[in-house]
C-alpha positions in Angstrom: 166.3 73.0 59.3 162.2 73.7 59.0 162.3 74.2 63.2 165.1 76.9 62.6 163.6 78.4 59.8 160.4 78.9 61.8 162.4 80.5 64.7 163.9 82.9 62.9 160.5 83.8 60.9 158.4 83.8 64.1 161.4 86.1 65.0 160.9 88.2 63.0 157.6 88.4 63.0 157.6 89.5 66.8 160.0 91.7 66.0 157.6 94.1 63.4 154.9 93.2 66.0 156.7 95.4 68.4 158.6 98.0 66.0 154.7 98.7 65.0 153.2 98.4 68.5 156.2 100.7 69.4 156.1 103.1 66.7 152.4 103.6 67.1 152.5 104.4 70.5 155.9 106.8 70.7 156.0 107.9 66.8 152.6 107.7 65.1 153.9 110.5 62.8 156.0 107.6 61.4 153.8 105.4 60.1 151.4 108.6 59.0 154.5 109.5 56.5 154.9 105.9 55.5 151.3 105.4 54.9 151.3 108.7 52.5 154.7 107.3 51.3 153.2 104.0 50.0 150.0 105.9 48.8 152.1 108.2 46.8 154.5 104.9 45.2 150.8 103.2 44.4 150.0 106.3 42.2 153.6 106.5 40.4 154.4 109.9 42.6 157.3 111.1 43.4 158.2 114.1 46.1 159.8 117.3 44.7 160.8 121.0 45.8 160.9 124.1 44.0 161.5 127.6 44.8 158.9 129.9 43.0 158.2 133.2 43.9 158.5 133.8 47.9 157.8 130.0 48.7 159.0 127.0 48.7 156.9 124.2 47.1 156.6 120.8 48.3 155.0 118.9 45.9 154.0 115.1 44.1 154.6 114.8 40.3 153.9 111.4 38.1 152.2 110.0 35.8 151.5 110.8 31.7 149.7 112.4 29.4 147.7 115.9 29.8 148.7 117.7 33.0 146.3 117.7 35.6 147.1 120.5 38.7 145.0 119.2 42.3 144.7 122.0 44.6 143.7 121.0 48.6 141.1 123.2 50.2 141.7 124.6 54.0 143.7 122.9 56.8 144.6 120.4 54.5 147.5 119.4 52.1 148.7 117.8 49.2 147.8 114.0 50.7 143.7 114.6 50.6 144.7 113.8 46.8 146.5 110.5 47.7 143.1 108.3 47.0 142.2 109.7 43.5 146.0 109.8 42.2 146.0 106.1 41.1 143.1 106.3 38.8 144.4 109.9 37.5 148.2 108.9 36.9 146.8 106.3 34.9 146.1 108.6 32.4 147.7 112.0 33.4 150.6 113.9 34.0 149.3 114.8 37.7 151.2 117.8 40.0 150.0 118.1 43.4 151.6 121.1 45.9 151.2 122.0 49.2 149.5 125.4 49.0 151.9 128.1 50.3 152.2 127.9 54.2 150.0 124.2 54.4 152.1 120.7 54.4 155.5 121.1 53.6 155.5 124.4 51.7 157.4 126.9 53.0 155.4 130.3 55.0 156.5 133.5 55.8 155.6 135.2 59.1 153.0 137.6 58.9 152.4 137.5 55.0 148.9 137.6 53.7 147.3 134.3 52.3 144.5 134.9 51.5 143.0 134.3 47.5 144.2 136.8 46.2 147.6 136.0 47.1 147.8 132.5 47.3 146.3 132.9 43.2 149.5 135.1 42.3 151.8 132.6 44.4 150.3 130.2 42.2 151.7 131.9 39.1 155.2 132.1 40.3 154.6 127.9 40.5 153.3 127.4 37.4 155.5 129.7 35.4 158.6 127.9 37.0 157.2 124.1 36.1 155.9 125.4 33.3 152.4 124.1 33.9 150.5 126.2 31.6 147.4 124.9 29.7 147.1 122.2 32.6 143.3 121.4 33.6 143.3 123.0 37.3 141.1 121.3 39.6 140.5 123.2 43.3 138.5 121.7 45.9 137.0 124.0 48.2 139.5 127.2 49.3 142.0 125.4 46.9 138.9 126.1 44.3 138.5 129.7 44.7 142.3 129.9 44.4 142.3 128.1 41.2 138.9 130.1 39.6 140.7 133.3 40.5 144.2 132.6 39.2 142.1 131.3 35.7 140.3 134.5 35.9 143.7 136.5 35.9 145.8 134.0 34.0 143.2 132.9 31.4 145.5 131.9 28.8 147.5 129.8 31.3 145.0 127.6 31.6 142.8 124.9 29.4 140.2 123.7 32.0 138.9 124.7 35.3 137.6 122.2 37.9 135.8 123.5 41.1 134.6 121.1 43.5 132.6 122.2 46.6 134.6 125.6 46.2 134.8 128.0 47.8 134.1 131.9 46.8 130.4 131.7 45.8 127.3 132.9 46.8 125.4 130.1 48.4 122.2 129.5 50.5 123.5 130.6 54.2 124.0 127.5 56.4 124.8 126.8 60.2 128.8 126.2 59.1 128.3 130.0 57.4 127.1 131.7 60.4 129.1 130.1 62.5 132.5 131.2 60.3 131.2 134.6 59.9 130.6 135.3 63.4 134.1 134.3 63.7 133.9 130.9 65.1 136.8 128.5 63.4 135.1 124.6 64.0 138.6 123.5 62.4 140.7 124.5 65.5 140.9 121.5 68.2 142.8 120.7 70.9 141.4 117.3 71.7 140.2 114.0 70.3 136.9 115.1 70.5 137.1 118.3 69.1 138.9 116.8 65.7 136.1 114.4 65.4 133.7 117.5 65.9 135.5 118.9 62.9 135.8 116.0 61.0 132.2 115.1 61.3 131.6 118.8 59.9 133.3 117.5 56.5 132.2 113.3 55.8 128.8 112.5 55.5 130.7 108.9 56.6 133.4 109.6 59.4 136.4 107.6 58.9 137.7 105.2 61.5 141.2 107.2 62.3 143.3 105.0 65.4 143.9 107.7 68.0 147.7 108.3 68.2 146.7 108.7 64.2 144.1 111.8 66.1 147.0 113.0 68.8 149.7 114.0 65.5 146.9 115.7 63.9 145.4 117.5 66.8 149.6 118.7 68.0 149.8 119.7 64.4 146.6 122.2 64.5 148.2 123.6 68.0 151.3 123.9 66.1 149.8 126.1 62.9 147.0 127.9 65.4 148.1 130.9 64.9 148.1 130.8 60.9 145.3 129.0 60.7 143.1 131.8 62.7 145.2 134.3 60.2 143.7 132.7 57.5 140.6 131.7 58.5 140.1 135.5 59.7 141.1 136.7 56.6 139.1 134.0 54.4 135.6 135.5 56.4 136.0 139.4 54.5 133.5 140.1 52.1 136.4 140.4 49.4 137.3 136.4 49.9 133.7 135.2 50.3 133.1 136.2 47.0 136.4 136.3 45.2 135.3 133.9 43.0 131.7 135.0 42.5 132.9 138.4 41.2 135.3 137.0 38.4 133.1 134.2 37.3 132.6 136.4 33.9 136.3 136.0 33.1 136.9 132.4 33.1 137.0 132.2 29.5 137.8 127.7 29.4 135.6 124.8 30.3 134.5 125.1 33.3 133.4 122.3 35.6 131.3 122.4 38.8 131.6 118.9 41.1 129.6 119.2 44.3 128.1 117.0 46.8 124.8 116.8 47.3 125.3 116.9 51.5 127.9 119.6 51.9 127.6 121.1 55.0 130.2 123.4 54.5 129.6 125.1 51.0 125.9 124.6 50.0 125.0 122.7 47.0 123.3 126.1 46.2 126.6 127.6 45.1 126.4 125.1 42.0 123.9 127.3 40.6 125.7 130.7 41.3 128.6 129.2 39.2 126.7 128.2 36.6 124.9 131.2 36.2 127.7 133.6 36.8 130.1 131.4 33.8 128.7 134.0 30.9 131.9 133.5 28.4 133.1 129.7 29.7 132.9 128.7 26.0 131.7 125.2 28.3 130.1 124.2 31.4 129.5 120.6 33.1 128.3 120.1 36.3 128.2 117.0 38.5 126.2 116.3 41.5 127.7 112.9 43.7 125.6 111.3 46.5 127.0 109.5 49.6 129.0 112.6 50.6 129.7 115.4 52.2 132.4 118.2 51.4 135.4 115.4 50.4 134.2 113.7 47.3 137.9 113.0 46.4 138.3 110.8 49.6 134.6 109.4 50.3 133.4 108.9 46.4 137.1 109.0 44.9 136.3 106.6 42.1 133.4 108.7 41.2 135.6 111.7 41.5 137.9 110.2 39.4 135.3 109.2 36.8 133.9 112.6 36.4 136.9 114.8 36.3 138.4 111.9 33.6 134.9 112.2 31.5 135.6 116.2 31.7 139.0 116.1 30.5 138.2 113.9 27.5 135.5 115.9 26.5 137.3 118.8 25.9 
């Protein structure tokens, strides 16, 4: 009985050997979901959709207690959250969307997203969850978005979270005049090329398998087109500073989070946004080490820390 028993285990066994082996050679884009899929269960999320507005949301919901809205920066989605959702859905009601026309969200052909847009689609989300006086937290496009919908919808919301944001005035780096003379470093078409990017973002590159690479890489030729829409539109004088020119309307306690090495958005901005907040009634500001321009995935314990401290302080 112990010989069969073994059989059948080591059976079994060779059998996920090879549905793995086989999956991560002809369907990496499987074990991607499953991996976000068993992130999202660890934090106590759940998937939902809603129709708000022109778009369809796709979006993670758990937790309890104060609402907490997470809002991804550009060429990203809602699963650049997945790390820091345990430690936050200990505590907090947490909503995380894919921003209109990234992830699963829905995107119409030719519309606009740029800030300005994306802050008003934004409205038509939170008035149908009913997510008003939430703490909104946007990391760096998702941060201008958040700082300008606060600015227009002051009394929708209770706190303000922008990490690395975008929308300042900062001290002009290579990423900046690269963007501005209309170079995109986040489009790719090879494994090199998304490690080019990637290195642009982590002070500590991640070890990512390379089928993991090849699904990411078809998915930026996929969304090329929209992404150099929206980068394009991102580089007008209007979006660079859409943020910068309403920081004297965000009326709630306001919260800066940078890293100290961002190569993208200067450190520099920190001190724009604190100087420009002349009616936050509050302002905090937190600088992390070891990082670059993703504190929520390479420091998300001191991420989590921080934005937890910020929350209970107000």
């Amino acid at each position: 009985m112990l010989i069969r028993r073994l059989k059948f285990l080591g059976i079994v066994a060779a059998l996920l050997i090879v549905l793995l082996g086989g999956s991560y050679l002809f369907a990496p884009q499987w074990l991607i979901k499953a991996g976000a899929l068993r992130e999202a269960m660890n934090a106590g999320l759940e998937k939902h959709s809603v129709q708000a507005g022109d778009t369809n949301w796709v979006y993670y919901e758990g937790g309890q207690g104060p609402t907490i809205v997470l809002l991804h920066g550009f060429a990203a989605n809602k699963e650049v959250w997945l790390k820091v959702a345990p430690m936050l859905t200990a505590h907090f009601r947490v909503v995380i969307p894919d921003l209109p026309g990234w992830g699963e969200s829905s995107r119409i052909p030719g519309a606009s997203y740029n800030i300005d847009n994306q802050a008003e689609r934004l409205n038509d989300f939170v008035q149908t969850l009913h997510l008003q006086h939430a703490l909104f937290v946007g990391h760096s496009m998702g941060g201008a978005i958040a700082g300008v919908y606060a600015a227009e919808h002051p009394q929708d919301v209770a706190e303000l979270a922008l990490v690395d944001s975008f929308g300042l005035k900062f001290k002009e780096n290579d990423f900046a005049k690269e963007a501005m003379a209309g170079k995109d470093p986040f489009i790719y078409d090879d494994r090199a090329g998304f490690l080019r990017a990637t290195s642009l973002a982590f002070e500590h590159v991640p070890h990512i398998p390379g089928r993991f690479i090849d699904v990411f890489v078809q998915d930026n030729i996929k969304n090329r087109a929209f992404i150099e829409n929206t980068f394009n539109e991102l580089r007008e004088p209007s979006q660079t500073l859409a943020l910068q020119n309403r920081l004297d309307k965000l009326t709630m306690p306001t919260l800066g989070m940078w890293c100290r090495e961002d190569k993208i958005i200067d450190i520099s901005a920190l001190d724009s946004l604190r100087d420009g907040l002349t009616h936050a009634p509050a302002i905090s500001t937190s600088i992390l080490n070891g990082c670059n321009h993703m504190p929520q995935l390479e420091k998300p314990e001191a991420f989590s820390q921080v934005l937890t401290s910020f929350v209970l302080a107000h």
